[in-house]
C-alpha positions as CSV (number, residue, x, y, z in Angstrom):
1,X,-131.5,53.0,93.6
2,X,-134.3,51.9,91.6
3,X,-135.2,48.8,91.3
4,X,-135.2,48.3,87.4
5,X,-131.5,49.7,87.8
6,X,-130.8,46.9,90.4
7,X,-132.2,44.7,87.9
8,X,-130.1,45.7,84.8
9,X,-127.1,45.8,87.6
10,X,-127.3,42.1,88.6
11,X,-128.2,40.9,84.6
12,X,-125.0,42.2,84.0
13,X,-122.5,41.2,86.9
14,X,-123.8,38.2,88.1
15,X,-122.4,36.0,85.9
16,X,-119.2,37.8,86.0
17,X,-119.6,37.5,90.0
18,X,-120.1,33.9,89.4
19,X,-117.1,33.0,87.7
20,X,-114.8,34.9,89.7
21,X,-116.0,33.3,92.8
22,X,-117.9,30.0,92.5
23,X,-114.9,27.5,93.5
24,X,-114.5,29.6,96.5
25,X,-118.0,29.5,97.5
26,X,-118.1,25.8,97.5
27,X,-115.1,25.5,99.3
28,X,-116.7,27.3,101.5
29,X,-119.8,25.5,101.7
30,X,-118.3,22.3,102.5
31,X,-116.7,23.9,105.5
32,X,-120.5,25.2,106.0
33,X,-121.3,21.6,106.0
34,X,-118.8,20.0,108.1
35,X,-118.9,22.4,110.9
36,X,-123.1,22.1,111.5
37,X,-122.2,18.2,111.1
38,X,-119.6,18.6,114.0
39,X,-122.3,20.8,116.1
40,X,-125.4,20.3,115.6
41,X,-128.0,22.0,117.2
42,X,-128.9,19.2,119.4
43,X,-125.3,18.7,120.7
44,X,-124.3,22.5,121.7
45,X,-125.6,22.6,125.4
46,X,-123.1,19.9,126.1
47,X,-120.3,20.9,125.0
48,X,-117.1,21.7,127.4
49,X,-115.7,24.8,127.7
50,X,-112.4,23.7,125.9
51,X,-114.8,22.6,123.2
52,X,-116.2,26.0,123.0
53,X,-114.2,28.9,124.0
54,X,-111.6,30.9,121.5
55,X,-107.6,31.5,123.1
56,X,-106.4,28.2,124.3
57,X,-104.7,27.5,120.5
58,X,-107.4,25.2,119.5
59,X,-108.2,24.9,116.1
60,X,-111.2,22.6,116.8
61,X,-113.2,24.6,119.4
62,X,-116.5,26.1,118.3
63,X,-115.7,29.8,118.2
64,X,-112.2,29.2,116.8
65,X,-113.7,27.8,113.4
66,X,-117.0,30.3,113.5
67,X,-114.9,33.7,113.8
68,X,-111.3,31.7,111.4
69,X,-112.5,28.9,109.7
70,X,-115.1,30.3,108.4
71,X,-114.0,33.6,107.8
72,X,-115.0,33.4,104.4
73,X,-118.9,33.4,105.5
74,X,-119.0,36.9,106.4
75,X,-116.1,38.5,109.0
76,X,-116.7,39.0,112.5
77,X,-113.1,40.0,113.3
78,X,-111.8,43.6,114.9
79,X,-114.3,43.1,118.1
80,X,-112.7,41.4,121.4
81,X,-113.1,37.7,122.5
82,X,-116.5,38.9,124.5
83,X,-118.5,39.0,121.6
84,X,-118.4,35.1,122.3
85,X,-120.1,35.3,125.5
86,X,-117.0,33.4,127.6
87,X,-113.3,32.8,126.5
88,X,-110.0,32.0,127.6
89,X,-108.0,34.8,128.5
90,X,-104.2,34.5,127.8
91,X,-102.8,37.7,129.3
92,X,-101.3,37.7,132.7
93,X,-103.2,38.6,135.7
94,X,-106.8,38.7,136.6
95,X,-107.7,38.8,132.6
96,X,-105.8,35.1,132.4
97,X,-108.2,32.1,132.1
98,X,-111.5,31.4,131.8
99,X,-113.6,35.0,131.3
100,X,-117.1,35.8,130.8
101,X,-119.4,38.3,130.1
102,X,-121.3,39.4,133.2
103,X,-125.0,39.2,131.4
104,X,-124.7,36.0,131.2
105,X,-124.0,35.1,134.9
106,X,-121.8,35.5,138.3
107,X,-119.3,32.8,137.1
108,X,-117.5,31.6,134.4
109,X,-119.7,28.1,135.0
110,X,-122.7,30.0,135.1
111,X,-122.2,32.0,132.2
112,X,-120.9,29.5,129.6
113,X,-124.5,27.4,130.7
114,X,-126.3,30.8,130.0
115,X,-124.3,31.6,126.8
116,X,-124.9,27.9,125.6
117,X,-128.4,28.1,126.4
118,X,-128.9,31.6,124.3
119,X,-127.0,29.5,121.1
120,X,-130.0,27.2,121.4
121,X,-132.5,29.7,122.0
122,X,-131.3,31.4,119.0
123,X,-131.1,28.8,116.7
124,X,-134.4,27.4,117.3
125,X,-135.8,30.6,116.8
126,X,-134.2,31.2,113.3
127,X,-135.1,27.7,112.1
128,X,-138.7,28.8,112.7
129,X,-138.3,32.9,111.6
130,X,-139.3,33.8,115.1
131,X,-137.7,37.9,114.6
132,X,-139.2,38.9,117.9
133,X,-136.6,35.8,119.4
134,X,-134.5,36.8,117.7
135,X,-133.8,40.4,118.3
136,X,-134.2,40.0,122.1
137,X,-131.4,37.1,122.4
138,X,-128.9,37.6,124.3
139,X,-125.8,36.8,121.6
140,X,-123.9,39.5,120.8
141,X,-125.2,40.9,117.2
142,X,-122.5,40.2,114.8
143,X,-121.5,36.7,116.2
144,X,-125.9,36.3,116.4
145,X,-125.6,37.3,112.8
146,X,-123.3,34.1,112.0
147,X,-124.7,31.8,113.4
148,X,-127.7,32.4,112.2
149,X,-126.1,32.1,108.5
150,X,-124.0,28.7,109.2
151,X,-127.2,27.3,110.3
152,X,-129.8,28.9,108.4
153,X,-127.8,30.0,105.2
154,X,-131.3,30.5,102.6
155,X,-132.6,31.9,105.6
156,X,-130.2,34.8,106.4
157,X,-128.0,37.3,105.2
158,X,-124.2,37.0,105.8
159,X,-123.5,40.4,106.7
160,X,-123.3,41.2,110.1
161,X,-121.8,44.9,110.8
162,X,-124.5,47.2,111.5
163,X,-122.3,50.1,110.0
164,X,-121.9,47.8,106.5
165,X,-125.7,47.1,107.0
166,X,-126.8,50.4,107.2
167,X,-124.7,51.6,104.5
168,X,-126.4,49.0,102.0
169,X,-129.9,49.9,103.2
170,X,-128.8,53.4,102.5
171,X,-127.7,53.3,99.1
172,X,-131.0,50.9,98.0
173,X,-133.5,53.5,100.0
174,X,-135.2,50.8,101.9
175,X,-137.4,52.2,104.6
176,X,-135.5,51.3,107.8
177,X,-134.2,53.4,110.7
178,X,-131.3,51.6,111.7
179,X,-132.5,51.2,115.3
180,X,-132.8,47.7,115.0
181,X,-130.4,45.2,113.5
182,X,-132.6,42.5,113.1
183,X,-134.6,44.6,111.1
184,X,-131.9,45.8,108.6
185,X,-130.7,42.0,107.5
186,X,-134.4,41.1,107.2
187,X,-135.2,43.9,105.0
188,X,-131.7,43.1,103.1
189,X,-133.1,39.9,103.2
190,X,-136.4,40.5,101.7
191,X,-135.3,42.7,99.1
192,X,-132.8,40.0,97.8
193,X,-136.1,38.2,97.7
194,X,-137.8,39.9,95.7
195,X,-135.3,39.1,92.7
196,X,-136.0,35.9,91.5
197,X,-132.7,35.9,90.2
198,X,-131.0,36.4,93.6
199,X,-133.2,34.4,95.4
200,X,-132.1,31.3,93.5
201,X,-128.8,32.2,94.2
202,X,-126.6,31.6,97.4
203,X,-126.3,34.1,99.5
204,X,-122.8,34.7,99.4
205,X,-123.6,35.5,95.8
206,X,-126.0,38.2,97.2
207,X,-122.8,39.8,99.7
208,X,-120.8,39.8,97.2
209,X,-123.6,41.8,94.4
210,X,-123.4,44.3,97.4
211,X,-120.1,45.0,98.3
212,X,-119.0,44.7,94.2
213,X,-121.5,47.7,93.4
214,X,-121.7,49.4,96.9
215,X,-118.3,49.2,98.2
216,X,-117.3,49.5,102.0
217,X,-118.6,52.7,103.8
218,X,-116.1,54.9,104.6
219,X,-113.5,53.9,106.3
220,X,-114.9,50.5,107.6
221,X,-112.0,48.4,105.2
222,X,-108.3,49.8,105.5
223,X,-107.3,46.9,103.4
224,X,-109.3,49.1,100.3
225,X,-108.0,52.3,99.6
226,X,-110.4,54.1,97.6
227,X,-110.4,58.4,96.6
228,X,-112.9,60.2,98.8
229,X,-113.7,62.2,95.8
230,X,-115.2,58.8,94.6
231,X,-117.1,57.8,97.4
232,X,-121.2,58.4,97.3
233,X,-122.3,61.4,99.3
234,X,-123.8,58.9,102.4
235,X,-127.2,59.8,102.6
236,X,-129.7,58.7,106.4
237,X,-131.7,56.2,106.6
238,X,-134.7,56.2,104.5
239,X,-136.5,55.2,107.9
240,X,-135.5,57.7,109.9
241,X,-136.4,60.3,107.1
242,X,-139.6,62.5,108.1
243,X,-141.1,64.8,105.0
244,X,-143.2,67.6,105.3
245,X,-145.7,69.0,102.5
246,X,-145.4,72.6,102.1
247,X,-147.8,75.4,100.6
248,X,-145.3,77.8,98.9
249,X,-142.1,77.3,97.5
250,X,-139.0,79.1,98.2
251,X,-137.6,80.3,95.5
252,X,-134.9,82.5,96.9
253,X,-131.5,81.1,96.8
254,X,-130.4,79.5,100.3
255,X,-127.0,80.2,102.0
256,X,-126.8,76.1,101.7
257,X,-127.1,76.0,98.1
258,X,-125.1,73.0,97.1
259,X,-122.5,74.0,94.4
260,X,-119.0,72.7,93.0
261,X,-118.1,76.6,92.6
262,X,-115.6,76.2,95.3
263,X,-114.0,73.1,93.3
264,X,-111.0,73.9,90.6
265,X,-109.9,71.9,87.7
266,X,-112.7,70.4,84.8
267,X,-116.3,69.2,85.9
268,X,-116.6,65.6,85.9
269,X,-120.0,65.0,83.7
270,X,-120.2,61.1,84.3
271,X,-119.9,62.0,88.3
272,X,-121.8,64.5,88.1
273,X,-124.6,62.6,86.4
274,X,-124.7,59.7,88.8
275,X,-124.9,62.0,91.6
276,X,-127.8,63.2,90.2
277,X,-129.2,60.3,89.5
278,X,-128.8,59.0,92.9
279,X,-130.4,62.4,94.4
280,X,-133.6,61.7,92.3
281,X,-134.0,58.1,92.8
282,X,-133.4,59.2,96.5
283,X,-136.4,61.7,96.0
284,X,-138.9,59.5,94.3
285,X,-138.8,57.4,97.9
286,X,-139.3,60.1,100.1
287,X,-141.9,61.5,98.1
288,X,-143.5,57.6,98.0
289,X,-143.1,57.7,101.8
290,X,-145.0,61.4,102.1
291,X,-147.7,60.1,100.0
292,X,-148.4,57.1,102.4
293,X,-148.7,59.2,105.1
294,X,-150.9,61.8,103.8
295,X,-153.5,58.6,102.5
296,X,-153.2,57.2,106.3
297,X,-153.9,60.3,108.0
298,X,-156.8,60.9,105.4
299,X,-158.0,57.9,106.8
300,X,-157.6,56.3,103.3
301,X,-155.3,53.4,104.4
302,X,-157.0,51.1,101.2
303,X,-155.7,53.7,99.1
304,X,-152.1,53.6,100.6
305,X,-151.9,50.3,100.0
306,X,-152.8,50.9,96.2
307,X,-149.9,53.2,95.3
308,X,-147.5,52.0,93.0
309,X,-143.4,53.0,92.7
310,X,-144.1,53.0,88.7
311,X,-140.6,54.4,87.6
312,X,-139.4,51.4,89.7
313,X,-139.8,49.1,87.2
314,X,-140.8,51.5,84.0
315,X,-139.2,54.4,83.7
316,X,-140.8,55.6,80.3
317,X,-144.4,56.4,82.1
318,X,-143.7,59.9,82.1
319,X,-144.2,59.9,85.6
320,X,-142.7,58.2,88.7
321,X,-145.8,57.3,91.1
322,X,-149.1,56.2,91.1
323,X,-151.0,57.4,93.7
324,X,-155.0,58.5,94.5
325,X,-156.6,61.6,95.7
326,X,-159.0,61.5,98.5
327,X,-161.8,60.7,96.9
328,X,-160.4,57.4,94.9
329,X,-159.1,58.9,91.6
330,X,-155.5,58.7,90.3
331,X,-152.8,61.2,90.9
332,X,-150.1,61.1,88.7
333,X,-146.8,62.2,90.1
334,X,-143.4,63.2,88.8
335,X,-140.7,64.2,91.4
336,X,-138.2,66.4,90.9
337,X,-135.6,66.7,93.7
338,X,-132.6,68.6,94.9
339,X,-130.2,68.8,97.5
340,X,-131.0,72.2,97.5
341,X,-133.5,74.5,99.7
342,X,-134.7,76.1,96.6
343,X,-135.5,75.1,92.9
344,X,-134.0,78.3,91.3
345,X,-131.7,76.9,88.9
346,X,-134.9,75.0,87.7
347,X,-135.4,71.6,86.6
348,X,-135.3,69.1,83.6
349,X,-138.6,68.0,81.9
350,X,-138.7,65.5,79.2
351,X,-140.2,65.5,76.2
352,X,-142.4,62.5,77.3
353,X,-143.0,64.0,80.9
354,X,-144.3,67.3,79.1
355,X,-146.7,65.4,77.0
356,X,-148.1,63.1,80.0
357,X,-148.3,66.2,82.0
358,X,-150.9,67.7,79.3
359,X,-152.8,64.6,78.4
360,X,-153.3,62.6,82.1
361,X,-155.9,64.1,84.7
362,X,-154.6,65.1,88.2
363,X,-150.8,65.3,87.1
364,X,-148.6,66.6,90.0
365,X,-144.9,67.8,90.0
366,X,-143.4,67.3,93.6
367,X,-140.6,69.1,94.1
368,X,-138.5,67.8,96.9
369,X,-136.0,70.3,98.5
370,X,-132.9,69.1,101.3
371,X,-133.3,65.7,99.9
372,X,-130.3,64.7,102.0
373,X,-132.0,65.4,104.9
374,X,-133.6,64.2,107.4
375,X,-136.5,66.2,106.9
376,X,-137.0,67.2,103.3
377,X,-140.0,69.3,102.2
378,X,-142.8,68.7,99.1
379,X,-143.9,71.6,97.5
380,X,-146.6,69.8,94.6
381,X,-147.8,71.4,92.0
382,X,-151.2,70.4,90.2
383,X,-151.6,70.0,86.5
384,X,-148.6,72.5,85.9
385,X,-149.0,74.3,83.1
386,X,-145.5,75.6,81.0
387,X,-147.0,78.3,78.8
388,X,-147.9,80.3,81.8
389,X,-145.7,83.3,82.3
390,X,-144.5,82.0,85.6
391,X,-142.0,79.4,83.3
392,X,-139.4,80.1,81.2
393,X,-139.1,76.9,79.5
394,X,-136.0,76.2,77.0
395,X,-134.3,73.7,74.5
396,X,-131.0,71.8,76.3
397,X,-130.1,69.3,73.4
398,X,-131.3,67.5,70.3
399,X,-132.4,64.3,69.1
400,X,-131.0,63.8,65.8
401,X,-131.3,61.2,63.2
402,X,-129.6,60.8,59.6
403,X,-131.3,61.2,56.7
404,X,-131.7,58.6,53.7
405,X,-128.3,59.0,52.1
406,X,-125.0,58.8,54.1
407,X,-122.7,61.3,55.0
C-alpha cells in the first residue's frame, strides 16, 4: 500500500476509530498504570513465586494480570502457561506444582531466578532501545512483546503474533523477511512513525488502524468469520522477495496465466479493481528494491541513497520512481506489474504517463512479471515509443464534460 493511500486511510478513520474506542483505551491505560505502579522494574527480582506465577487462582500475581488483566493491551492467549518461563501446574501427576522451562535452569528455584533475571534484562534494554538485547533475550516472543508495551508503551508496538505481524508487514510492503520478530514490530514501529498523525497518537490507536483496514490473516481469529472470496490474495514478505532484471520479455502466454475464466456468475469490478491496485502498489516496491541493488552493485551506493518512491506521496508525476543512471542522471520510471509471466493482455497508460513519457529524458517502463512471487523479473524498457509498429495502442474510456447550457 502506498503511503499517500495510508495517509488518506487514517484522515478518514481515525476519528471514527477514536470515538468508537477512546473510553476503552483509557480504561485501559489506568490498568497500564497501576500494574507498572505494583511492579516496577526495580521490584521484579524479588518477587515470590506465588507473586509471579499464573494457575494457583490468583488474581494478583504478575502473569495473571499481564496475559487477563490486561488483555485489552494486545492478547497473548492460545499458547500454554510456558510462555511465562515457570508456572503452577494444576493437573495431576508429575505436571502438578511448580513447572519450568528447562532454558532457564535445572530447577524450578533456579529457573524462576533465571526467568526473573531475563524480565530485568529485558526491560532495561527496552527503556534504552538496545534491539540487539532485545532479540537475544531469553523471554518468550509474544509474552517479550508485552512487556515491553506495559512498560514502554510510546516505545513499542502492541502486537505480538509473528503470524498477525507478518501479515501487516505484508500488506504495507515493508522490506522485512520475517526471520526476525524484533525486526517486524520495529519496522511496524517506525512506519507508524513516520505519520505524524499516528505518532501523536497511542499506540493502541495504531493496532486498532491495522486490524480495522487489514483484518486478521486467515484463519488466525475464529471469533471473525469473514468470506474467503473477500480475503486479500497474501502476498511474501517484501524482504524475502529477490528480483531479477531480464533482457527479453516473454510475450507468449504462460500455463500460469492468472485468470477468473474458471469463475461463474458476474465479475466483481470494485474487487477486481483493488486487486489490481494492490498488485501494482506491490510492484512499484519490488521494482524500488531492484533498483537499489543494481546502484549498489554499480558501486553507486550515493546514488541509492538518492532515489525517491515518488508515487508514494504524488501520484500525478506520471511516473512512480526516481532513480539515476550510472553516470548521475535521472531515470524516470513507471512500473507496470502483473501477476502474470507475460504481458500479453497489455497494459494501461495514462494520458499523463504518455505525455511524461515523450517530454522527460531517460523515461523507463518496468514491467514486472510473477509479482507474487518470490522472485519476480524486470523487463525495462527505455524511452518507449507508442507509434512504433510494435504497439497497438487504443481508447478504453472518455473524459467528458457538459457544455454551457444544461441538459
Amino acid at each position: 500500500m502506498r503511503r499517500l493511500e495510508f495517509k488518506e486511510i487514517i484522515n478518514e478513520r481515525l476519528p471514527l476509530i477514536k470515538e468508537q474506542y477512546s473510553k476503552q483505551w483509557e480504561k485501559s491505560e489506568k490498568l497500564r498504570q497501576s500494574f507498572v505502579k505494583a511492579f516496577p522494574v526495580s521490584k521484579i527480582s524479588e518477587l515470590e513465586f506465588d507473586e509471579y506465577v499464573i494457575g494457583k487462582q490468583s488474581k494478583g500475581s504478575f502473569c495473571y494480570k499481564v496475559e487477563i488483566e490486561l488483555d485489552s493491551l494486545g492478547r497473548i492467549k492460545g499458547t500454554n502457561c510456558s510462555k511465562f518461563g515457570v508456572w503452577h501446574g494444576t493437573k495431576k501427576g508429575a505436571r502438578r506444582g511448580y513447572q519450568y522451562v528447562n532454558k532457564f535452569g535445572k530447577s524450578a528455584e533456579d529457573a524462576f531466578e533465571n526467568v526473573k533475571t531475563e524480565i530485568v534484562n529485558l526491560l532495561v534494554a527496552g527503556q534504552s532501545d538496545d534491539w540487539e538485547a532485545i532479540k537475544n533475550n531469553k523471554i518468550s516472543p509474544m509474552y517479550k512483546g508485552k512487556l515491553l508495551y506495559i512498560y514502554y508503551p510510546n516505545k513499542h508496538i502492541c502486537v505480538y503474533s509473528k503470524d498477525h505481524l507478518e501479515h501487516f508487514a505484508s500488506n504495507l510492503d515493508l522490506d522485512v523477511d520475517g526471520s526476525c520478530i524484533e525486526a517486524l514490530r520495529k519496522e511496524l514501529f517506525d512506519y507508524r512513525n513516520s505519520f505524524k498523525t499516528l505518532k501523536n497518537e497511542s499506540m493502541l490507536c495504531f493496532m486498532r488502524l491495522l486490524y480495522d483496514v487489514f483484518g486478521y490473516p486467515s484463519d488466525s481469529n475464529k471469533e471473525i468469520k469473514v468470506d474467503a472470496s473477500d480475503r486479500p490474495i497474501p502476498y511474501p514478505l517484501l524482504g524475502t522477495v529477490t528480483p531479477l532484471f531480464i533482457s527479453e520479455l516473454p510475450m507468449e502466454k504462460s500455463s500460469k496465466t492468472d485468470t477468473n475464466s474458471g469463475r461463474k456468475g458476474k465479475t466483481d469490478f470494485q474487487k477486481k479493481n483493488k486487486a489490481q491496485k494492490r498488485l501494482g502498489d506491490r510492484g512499484e516496491k519490488i521494482a524500488l528494491k531492484a533498483e537499489e541493488k543494481r546502484l549498489k552493485d554499480l558501486g553507486k551506493q550515493g546514488l541509492a541513497d538518492k532515489i525517491e518512491h515518488i508515487s508514494q506521496d504524488n501520484d500525478s508525476a506520471g511516473y512512480d520512481i526516481l532513480s539515476f543512471n550510472e553516470d548521475g542522471t535521472p531515470r524516470h520510471i513507471e512500473v507496470k506489474s502483473t501477476a502474470n509471466e507475460t504481458i500479453c493482455d497489455g497494459f494501461y497508460f495514462t494520458a499523463n504517463e504518455l505525455t511524461k513519457s515523450q517530454e522527460l529524458e531517460n523515461y523507463y517502463l518496468y514491467f514486472v512479471l510473477s509479482a507474487r512471487s518470490t522472485k519476480p523479473l524486470i523487463y525495462p524498457l527505455a524511452q518507449p515509443d507508442f507509434k512504433e509498429n510494435k504497439f497497438t495502442m487504443e481508447p478504453t474510456n472518455y473524459h467528458i464534460t457538459i457544455k454551457g447550457e444544461t441538459i
